[in-house]
C-alpha positions as CSV (number, residue, x, y, z in Angstrom):
1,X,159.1,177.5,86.7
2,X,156.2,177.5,88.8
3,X,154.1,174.3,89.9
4,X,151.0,175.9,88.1
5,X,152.7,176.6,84.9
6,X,155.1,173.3,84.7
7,X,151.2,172.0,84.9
8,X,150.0,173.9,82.1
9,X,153.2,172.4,80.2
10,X,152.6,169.0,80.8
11,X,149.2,169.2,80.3
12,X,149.6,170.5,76.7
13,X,152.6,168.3,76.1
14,X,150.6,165.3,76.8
15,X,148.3,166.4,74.1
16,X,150.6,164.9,71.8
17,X,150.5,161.2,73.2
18,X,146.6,161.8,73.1
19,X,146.8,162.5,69.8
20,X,148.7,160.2,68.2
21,X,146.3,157.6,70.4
22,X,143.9,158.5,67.9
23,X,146.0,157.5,64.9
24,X,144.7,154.1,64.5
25,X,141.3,154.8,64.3
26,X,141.8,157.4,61.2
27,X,144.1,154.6,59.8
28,X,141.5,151.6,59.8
29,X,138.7,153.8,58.8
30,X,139.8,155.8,56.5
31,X,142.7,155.1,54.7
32,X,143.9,152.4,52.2
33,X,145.2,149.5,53.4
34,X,148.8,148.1,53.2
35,X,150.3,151.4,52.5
36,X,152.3,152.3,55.6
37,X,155.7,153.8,54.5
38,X,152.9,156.3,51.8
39,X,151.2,156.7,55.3
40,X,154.3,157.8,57.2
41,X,155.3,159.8,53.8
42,X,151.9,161.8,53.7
43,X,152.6,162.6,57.4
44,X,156.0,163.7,57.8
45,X,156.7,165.6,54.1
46,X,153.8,167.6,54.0
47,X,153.9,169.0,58.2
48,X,157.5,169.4,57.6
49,X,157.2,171.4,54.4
50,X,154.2,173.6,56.0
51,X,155.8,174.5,59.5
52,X,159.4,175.4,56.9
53,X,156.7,177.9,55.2
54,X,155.3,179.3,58.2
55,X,158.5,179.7,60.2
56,X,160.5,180.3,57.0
57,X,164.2,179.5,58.8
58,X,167.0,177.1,57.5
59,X,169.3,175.6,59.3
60,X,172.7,177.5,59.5
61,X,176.1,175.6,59.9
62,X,176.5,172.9,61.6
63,X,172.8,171.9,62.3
64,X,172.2,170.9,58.7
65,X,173.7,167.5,59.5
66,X,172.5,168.0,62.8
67,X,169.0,168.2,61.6
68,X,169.1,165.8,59.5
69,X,170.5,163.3,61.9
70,X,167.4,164.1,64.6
71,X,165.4,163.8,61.4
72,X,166.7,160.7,60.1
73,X,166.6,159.2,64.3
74,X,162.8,160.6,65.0
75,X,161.1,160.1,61.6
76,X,163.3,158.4,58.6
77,X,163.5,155.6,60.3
78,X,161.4,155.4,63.0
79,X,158.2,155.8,61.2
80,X,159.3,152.6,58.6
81,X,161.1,150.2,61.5
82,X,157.8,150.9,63.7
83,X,155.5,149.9,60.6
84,X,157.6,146.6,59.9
85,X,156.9,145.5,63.0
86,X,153.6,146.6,63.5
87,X,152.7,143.8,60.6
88,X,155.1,141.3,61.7
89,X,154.0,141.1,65.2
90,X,151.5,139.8,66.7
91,X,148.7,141.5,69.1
92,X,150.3,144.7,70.8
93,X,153.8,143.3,71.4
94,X,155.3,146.5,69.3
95,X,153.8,148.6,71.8
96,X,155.2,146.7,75.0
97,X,158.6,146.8,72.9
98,X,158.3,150.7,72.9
99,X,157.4,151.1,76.2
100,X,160.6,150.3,77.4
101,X,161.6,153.6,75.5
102,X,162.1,155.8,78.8
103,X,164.3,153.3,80.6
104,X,166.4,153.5,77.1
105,X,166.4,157.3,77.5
106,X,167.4,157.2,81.1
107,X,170.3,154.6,80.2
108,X,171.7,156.7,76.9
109,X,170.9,160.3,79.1
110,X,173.7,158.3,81.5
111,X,176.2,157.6,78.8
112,X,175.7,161.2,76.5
113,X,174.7,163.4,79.1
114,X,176.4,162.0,82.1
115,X,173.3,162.4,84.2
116,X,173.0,159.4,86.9
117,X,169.0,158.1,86.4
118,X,167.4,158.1,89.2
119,X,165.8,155.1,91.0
120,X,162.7,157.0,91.1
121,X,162.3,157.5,87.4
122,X,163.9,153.8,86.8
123,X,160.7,152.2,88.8
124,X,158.3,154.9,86.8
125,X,159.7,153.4,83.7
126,X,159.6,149.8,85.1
127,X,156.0,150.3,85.7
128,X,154.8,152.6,82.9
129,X,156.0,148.9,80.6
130,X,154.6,146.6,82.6
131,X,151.2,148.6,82.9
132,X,151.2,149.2,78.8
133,X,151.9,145.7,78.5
134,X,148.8,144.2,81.2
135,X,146.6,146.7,78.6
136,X,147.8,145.9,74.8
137,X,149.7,142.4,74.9
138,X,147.7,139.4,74.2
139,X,148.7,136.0,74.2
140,X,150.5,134.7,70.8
141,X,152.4,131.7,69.0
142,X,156.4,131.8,67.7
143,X,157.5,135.0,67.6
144,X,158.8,136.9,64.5
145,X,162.5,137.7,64.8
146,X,162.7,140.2,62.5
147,X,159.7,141.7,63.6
148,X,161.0,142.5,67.7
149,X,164.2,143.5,66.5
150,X,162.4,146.2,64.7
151,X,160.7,147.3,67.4
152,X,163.4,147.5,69.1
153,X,165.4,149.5,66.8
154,X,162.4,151.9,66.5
155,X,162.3,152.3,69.6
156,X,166.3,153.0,70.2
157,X,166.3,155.5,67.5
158,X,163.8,157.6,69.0
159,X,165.5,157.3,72.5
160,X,168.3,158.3,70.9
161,X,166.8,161.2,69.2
162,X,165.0,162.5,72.8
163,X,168.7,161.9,74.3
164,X,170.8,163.8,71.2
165,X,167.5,166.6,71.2
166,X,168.1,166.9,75.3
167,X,172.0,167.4,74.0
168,X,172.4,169.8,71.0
169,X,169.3,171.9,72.8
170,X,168.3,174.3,69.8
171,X,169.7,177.5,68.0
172,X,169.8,180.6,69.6
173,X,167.0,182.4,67.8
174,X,165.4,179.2,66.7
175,X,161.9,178.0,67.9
176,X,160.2,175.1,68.1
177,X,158.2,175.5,65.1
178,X,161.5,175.8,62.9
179,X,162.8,173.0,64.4
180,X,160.2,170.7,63.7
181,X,159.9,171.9,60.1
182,X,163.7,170.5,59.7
183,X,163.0,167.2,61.2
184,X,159.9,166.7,58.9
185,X,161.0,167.5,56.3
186,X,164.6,165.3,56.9
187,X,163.0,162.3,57.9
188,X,160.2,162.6,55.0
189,X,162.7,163.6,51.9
190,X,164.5,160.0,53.7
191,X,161.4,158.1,53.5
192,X,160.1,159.0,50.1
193,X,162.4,157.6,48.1
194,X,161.6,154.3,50.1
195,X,157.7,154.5,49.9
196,X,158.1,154.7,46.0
197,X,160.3,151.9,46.1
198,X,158.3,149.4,48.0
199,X,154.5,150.6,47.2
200,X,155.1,152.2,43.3
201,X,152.4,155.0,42.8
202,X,150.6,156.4,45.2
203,X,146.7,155.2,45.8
204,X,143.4,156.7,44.8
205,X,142.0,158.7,47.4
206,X,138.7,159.2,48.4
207,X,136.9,161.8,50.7
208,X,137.6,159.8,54.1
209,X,141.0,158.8,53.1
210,X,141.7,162.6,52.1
211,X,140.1,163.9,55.4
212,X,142.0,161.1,57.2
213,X,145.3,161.9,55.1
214,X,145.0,165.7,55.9
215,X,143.8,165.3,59.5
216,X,147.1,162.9,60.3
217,X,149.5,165.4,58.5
218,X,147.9,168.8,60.2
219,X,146.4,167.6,63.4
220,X,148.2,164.6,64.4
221,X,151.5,165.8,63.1
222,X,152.0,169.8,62.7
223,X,150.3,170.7,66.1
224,X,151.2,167.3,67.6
225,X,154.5,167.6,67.0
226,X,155.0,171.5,67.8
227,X,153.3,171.0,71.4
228,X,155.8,168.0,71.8
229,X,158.8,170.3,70.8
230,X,157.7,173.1,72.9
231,X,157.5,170.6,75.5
232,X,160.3,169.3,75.3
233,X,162.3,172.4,75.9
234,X,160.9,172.9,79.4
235,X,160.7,169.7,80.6
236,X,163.4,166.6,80.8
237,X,163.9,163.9,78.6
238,X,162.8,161.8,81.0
239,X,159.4,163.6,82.0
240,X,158.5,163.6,78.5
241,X,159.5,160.0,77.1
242,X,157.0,159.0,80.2
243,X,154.3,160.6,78.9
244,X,154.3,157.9,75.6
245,X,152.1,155.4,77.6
246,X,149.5,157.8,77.3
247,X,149.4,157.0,73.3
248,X,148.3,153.4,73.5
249,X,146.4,153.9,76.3
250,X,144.2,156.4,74.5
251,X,144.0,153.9,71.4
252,X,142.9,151.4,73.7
253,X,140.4,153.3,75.0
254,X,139.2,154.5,71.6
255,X,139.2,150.7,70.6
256,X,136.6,150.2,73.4
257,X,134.7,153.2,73.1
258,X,134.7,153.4,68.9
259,X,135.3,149.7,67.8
260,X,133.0,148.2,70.3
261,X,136.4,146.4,71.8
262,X,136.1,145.2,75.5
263,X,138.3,146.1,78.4
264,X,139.1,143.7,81.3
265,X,139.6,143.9,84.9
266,X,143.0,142.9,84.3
267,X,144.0,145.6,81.6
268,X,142.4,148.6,83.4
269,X,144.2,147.3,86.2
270,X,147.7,147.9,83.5
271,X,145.7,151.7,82.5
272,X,146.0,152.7,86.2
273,X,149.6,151.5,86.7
274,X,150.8,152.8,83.4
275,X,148.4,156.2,83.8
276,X,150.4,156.3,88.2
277,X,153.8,155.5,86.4
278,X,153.3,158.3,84.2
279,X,151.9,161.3,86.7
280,X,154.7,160.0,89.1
281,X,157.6,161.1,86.5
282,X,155.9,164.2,86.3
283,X,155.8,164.7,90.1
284,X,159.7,163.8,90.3
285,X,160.3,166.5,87.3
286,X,158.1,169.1,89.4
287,X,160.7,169.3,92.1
288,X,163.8,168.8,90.5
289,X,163.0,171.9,88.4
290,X,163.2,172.7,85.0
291,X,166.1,170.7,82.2
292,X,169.4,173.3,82.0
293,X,169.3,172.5,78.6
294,X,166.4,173.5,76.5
295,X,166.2,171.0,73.8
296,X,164.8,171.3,70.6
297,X,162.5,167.9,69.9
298,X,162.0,164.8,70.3
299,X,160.0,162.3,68.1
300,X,157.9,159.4,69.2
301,X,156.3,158.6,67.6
302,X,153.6,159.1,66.0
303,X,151.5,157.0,64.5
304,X,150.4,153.7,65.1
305,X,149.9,150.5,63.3
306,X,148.5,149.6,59.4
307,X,145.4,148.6,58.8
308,X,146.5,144.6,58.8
309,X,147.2,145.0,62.7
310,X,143.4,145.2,63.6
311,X,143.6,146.2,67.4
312,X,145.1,149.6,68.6
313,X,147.0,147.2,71.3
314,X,149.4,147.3,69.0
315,X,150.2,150.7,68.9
316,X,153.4,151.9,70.3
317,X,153.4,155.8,70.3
């Protein structure tokens, strides 16, 4: 692949983190509060159902389970462990919690894949944190137990989706398109069941919440997702899990330039080490050349926090 056109494929693949950046604004505008998992529902089903229709292939043999495991990992529970920690932490401390997401990738690529992580992409990693967390983190009391450990198990089950994606690469025959219909559609069918549980009958909706609904399931998801997966399968886990920091950074930005929300010296000083950390992995990616594998998807995440978590600092993905 040529440096020109591994450009052009970064360039669109980072349209995903952009995206998703814009999540919380949709959510606090918009759409009803204190209904994440129907959120995460209305996002997942529906893009998963619609790409299944327009790419009209089903898994074949053994990647039923396997889709449904990558669905289950980058959506079934991501989406609801990344929620419960979104209310039961304070400030943006889920999104420093998911930052750490590429140095997980690099550590389960080593134990899966058997690839040695570099030092270069370790300090990218180590950097791309520690910028997103000079940006979102703000200063807080106790905190909530249950609330980091699910971060943190969000964030390990989408590193270990992006690792097990870079592994079981993607039918011969089978796009990305397909393959993001299956891991919608996996990860919603797990979550709905869930969302009816905990939040009973769906809400009324009115014209902003059905824009808002329809934009997140179409826009933020369907294309979102499918420039991700086509991503994905030309560049390495790695390149693309350090492309995440671009999400809160963009809902950061939007906070400031939507929400009236004021950035400090100190945090745009975190935006230019996190924005450095993440061109750098793309650099390191441009002359290693292109994965051997071509993977099938990854999912990061993608949304952000509920309404009750009132700064897009604490958006992780």
């Amino acid at each position: 692949m040529s440096a020109h056109h591994r450009a052009a494929v970064v360039a669109l693949t980072a349209l995903a983190p952009v995206s998703w950046g814009t999540t919380y604004v949709v959510t606090t505008e918009f759409l009803p509060p204190e209904r994440p998992l129907f959120t995460a529902l209305v996002r997942a089903l529906p893009a998963g159902l619609l790409l299944l229709a327009v790419a009209r292939v089903l898994p074949r043999g053994a990647w039923w389970w396997k889709a449904a495991v990558l669905g289950a990992l980058n959506i079934g529970a991501f989406f609801p462990l990344l929620f419960l920690s979104a209310y039961r932490l304070p400030g943006g401390l889920a999104a420093v919690v998911g930052s750490v997401g590429p140095l997980l990738v690099l550590g389960l690529s080593a134990l899966l894949l058997g690839r040695r992580p570099a030092l270069r992409d370790v300090l990218a990693g180590t950097v791309a944190a520690l910028g997103v967390s000079m940006v979102v983190l703000k200063a807080a009391g106790a905190l909530d137990a249950l609330g980091v450990a699910a971060a943190f198990a969000a964030t390990a089950s989408m590193a270990a989706g992006t690792v097990l994606t870079q592994k079981w690469g993607r039918p011969e025959g089978v796009g990305p398109l397909a393959l993001t219909g299956w891991q919608l559609t996996a990860g919603g069918l797990l979550i709905a069941p869930l969302a009816f549980l905990v939040e009973d009958a769906p809400p009324a909706l009115d014209a902003g919440a059905a824009g808002g609904y329809a934009y997140l399931a179409l826009v933020n998801t369907a294309v979102a997702y499918c420039l991700w997966f086509r991503g994905i399968g030309r560049l390495t886990a790695t390149q693309a899990t350090l492309l995440g920091p671009l999400s809160p950074l963009t809902a950061a930005v939007l906070g400031w330039a939507a929400l009236g929300e004021s950035l400090t010296a100190f945090q745009l000083t975190g935006t230019a080490l996190a924005f450095g950390a993440t061109v750098a992995g793309q650099l390191r990616g441009a002359s290693a050349g292109p994965a051997r594998r071509r993977p099938a998807a990854t999912a990061t995440p993608a949304w952000k926090s509920p309404r009750s978590a009132r700064s897009p600092r604490s958006w992780t993905r």
